[in-house]
C-alpha positions in Angstrom: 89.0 134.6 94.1 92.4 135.7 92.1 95.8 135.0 93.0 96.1 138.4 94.6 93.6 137.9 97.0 95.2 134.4 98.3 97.2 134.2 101.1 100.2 132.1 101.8 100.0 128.5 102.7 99.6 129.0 107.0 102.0 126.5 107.6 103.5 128.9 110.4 106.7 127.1 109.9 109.5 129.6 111.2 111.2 131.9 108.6 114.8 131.4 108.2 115.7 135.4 108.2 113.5 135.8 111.4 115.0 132.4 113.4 118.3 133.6 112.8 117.4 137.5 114.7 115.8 134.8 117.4 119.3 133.6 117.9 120.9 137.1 117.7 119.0 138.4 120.6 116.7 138.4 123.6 115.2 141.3 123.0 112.0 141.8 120.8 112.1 141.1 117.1 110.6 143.6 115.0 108.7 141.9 112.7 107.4 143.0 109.0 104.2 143.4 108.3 102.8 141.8 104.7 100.6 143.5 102.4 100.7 146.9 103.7 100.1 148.4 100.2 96.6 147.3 100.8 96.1 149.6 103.4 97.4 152.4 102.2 95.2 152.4 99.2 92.2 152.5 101.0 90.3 155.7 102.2 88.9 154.9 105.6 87.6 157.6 108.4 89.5 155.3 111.5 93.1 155.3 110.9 94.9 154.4 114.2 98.8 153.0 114.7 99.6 150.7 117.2 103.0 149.2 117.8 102.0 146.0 119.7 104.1 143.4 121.3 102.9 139.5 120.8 105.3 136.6 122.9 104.0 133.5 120.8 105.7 133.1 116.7 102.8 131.0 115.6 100.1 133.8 116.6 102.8 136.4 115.7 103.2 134.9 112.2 99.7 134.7 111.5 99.0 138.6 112.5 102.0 139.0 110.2 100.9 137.4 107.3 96.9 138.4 107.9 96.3 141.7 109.7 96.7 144.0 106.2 94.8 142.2 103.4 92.3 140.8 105.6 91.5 144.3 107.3 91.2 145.6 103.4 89.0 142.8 102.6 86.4 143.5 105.3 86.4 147.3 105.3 84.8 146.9 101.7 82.7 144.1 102.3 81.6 145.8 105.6 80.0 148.7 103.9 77.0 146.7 103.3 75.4 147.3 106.6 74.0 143.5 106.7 77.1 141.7 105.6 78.8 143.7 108.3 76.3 142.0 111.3 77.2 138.5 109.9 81.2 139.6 109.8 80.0 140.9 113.7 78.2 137.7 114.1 81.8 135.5 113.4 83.8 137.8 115.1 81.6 137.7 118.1 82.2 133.6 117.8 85.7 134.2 117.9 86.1 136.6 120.9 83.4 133.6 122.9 85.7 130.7 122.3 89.2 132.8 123.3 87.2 133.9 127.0 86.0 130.4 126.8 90.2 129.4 126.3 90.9 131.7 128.8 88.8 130.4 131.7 89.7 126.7 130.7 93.5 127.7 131.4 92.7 129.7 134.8 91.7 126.5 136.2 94.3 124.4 135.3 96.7 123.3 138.1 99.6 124.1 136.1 101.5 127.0 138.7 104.0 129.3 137.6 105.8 128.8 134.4 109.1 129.5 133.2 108.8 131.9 130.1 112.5 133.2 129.7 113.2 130.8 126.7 110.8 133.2 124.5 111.8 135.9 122.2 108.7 138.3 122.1 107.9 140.0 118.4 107.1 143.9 118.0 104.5 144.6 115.3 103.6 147.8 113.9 99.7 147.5 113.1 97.7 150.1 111.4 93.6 149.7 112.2 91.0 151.2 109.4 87.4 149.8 111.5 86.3 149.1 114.8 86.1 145.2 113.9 89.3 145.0 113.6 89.9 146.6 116.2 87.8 144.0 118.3 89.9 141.4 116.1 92.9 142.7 117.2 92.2 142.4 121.0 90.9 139.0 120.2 94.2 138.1 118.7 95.8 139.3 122.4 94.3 137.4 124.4 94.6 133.9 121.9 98.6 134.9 122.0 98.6 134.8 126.1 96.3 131.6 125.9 98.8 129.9 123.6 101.6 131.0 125.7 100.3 129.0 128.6 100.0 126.0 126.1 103.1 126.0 124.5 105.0 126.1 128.1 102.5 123.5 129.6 103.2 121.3 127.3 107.3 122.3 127.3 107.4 121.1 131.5 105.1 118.5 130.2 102.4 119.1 131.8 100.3 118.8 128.8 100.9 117.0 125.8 100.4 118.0 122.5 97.5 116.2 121.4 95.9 118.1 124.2 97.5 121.0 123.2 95.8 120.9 119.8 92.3 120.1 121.5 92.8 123.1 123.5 93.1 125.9 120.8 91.7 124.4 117.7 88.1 125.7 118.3 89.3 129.2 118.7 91.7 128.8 114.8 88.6 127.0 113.5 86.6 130.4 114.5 89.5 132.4 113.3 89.0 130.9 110.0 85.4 131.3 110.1 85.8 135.0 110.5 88.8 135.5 108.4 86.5 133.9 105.2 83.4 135.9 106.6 85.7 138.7 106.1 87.1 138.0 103.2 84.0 136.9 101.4 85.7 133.9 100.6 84.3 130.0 100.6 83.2 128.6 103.5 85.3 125.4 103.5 84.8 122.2 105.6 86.7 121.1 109.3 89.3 119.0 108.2 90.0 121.4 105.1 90.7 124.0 107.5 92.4 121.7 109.8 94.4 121.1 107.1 94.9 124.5 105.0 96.1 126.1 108.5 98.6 123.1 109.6 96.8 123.6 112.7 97.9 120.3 114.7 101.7 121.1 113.3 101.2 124.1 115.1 105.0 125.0 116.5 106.4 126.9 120.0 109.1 128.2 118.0 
């Protein structure tokens, strides 16, 4: 792998530039995409724009800093038809553990919650292939999951230790698909756990 094809530590700490348009205004930040010179290069027969709205910074970030070189990476590996079914194969994973998430969360006794502290992010996303597509809705539904966690745990009705049990499986088959994708090594739990900064995972 060369240094071009790395990505940034996933610390998702916040950004200073972007914190301070969080104290600026309620309304939604429009948030940069990286790496879109990656997809411009590339000559692919889907080319869709989407301007999409996510209401959690952690998943926000991580589209940010993701969506462009790892949709490059796997609309070149994916022209091999059987690398594609084992990309399918993660991605599939992926989308299972977010419904899995999702019905977890409807069950929860944890009522209405108040949601006017956040400061959704607009996204401009350009899609080359149908799994990312598929990624992309995945992605959705994770960032209304973690919206439920982060406030649970804010009326502390949660904590965060249960927090992090709740969505780790889902980033630990993000990161399974993301390397699928990216043809890069498969690496162990805790070197994930640690890589992503999952359990310093912030409602900012």
């Amino acid at each position: 792998m060369t240094t071009e094809d790395s990505t940034a530590p996933a610390t998702l700490n916040a950004d200073d530039e972007l914190d301070m348009e969080l104290e600026r205004t309620v309304d939604p930040v429009i948030v940069q995409m990286k790496n879109e010179d990656r997809i411009t290069k590339l000559r692919a027969k889907l080319r869709a724009e989407a301007t999409i709205t996510m209401r959690t910074s952690p998943i926000s970030r991580v589209l940010r800093r993701d969506w462009n070189i790892v949709s490059a990476k796997l609309f070149l590996n994916s022209i091999e038809t059987d690398y594609q079914q084992q990309i399918r194969r993660d991605l599939d994973e992926l989308h299972w553990q977010v419904d899995d998430l999702l019905e977890q969360l409807k069950v929860m006794p944890i009522g209405k919650l108040d949601t006017s502290w956040m400061v959704p992010r607009q996204l401009d996303v350009k899609v080359i292939h149908p799994l990312t597509a598929s990624w992309l809705r995945a992605f959705r539904n994770f960032d209304r999951c973690f919206e439920i966690l982060i406030n649970a745990e804010r009326s502390q009705l949660i904590t965060r230790k249960q927090r992090f049990a709740f969505s780790a499986p889902v980033q630990l088959a993000y990161f399974s698909f993301k390397a699928t994708a990216m043809k890069l090594p498969l690496k162990t739990t805790d070197e994930l756990l640690s890589e992503a900064g999952i359990a310093e995972l912030q409602p900012a």
